[in-house]
C-alpha positions, 0 to 999 in steps of 0.5 A: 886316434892313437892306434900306434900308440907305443909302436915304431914306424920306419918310413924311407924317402920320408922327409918330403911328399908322400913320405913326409905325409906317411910320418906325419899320419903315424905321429898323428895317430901316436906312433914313434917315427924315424925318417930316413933319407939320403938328403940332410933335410930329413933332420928338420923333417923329423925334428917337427915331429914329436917322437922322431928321429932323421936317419940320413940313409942310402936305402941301396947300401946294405950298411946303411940300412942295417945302420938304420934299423938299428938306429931305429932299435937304439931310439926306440926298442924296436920296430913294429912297422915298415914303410919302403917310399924312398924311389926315383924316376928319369925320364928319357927316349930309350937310346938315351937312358942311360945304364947308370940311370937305369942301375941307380932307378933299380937300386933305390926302388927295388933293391932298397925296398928288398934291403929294408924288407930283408932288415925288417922281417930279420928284427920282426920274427924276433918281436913276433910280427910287423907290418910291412907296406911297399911303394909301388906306382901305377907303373906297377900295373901298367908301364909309360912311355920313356920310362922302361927302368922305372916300371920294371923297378916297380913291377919288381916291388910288386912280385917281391910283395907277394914273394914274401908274403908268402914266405914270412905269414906264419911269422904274423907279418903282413907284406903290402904294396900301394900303387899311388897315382897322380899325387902331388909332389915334387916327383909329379912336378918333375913328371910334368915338366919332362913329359910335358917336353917329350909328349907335346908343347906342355906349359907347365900344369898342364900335361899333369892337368889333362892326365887328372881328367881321366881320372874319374874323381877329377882330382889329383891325390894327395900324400895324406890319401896315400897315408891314410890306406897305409895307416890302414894296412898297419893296423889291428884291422888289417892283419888278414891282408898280405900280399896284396898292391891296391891301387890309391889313384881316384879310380885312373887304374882298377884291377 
């Protein structure tokens, strides 16, 4: 398929996992992608992709982002499309979370998607429209243990979802969020070996394994199961769904 053929998508934390598999559907289906993240391996991510640039980018620095939208506009013309993936977690008892643990979670999941959100919509109304697609998390539905500052960015990624929504439709831009579940990636790794710690004598695999078997599917997901429900919200067959978080996790949460 070439649905985005001609289009622009800026997908952040998009050098690996489920942003990594976000740029690949959007190249696959035509699209012109740029890559953004804090890690300098986002260059070799984009450079394997045709029709792609890396932008190195903080998503909490309001310059940086600014910088990445135009980077974005300067490669390309503009932009169509705009995924927020870049996100964070620690995990730790509440007496030793940190502040700066708790200020760097909610910086980069909540106040970057609201800077990239902001820097989009601003370019958007200019073109006339665009899509917007937040990463939220299940912890958007329901917060876990030792993990209080990662649910609370997340719930926050889903009310400044419907916020704006509300605020730009006449603008013809759609605003969503997805909640993943049990994915495969690295942040799951690391998930599995910190829980695994704290919630019991885990090895490593099995915490993540037994969570899976309450997953009614019985599998993990992967970063091409959350991409496809992406390419799907921005495209021609979504454009009469905004303000909307759906759930991508085998069926482990329904709402």
């Amino acid at each position: 398929m070439t649905r985005f053929q001609g289009k622009t998508v800026v997908v952040t934390g998009g050098n690996k996992g489920i942003g990594f598999a976000i740029a690949q559907r959007f190249s696959d289906e035509g699209a012109n992608v740029v890559l953004a993240s804090v890690e300098e391996q986002v260059m070799a991510a984009a450079a394997s992709l045709p029709r792609a640039i890396g932008v190195i980018c903080d998503v909490a620095d309001k310059a940086a982002v600014v910088g990445l939208y135009d980077a974005a506009e300067e490669a390309f013309g503009g932009v169509d499309i705009s995924v927020q993936n870049a996100g964070i977690i620690t995990i730790a008892k509440i007496e030793d979370l940190s502040e700066r643990d708790w200020d760097a979670t909610m910086d980069v999941n909540a106040k970057g998607a609201f800077l990239c959100c902001q820097e989009a919509i601003r370019r958007m109304r200019q073109r006339g429209g665009g899509k917007l697609i937040n990463i939220a998390s299940g912890q958007a539905r329901a917060g876990f243990i030792y993990t209080p500052h990662y649910a609370a960015s997340k719930f926050g990624v889903m009310g400044m979802t419907q916020s704006l929504a509300k605020e730009v439709a006449l603008d013809n831009i759609t605003v969503n969020a997805i909640c993943p579940g049990i994915i495969k990636t690295d942040m799951w790794d690391y998930n599995d070996r910190v829980w695994g710690k704290m919630l019991g004598d885990y090895g490593p695999g099995e915490l993540m394994d037994s969570w899976v078997q309450n997953i009614p599917m019985k599998r993990a997901g992967s970063g091409a199961d959350v991409a496809a429900m992406i390419a799907f919200l921005a495209s021609n067959d979504a454009d009469y769904i905004t303000g909307q978080t759906i759930n991508v996790d085998g069926g482990l949460i329904m709402s």
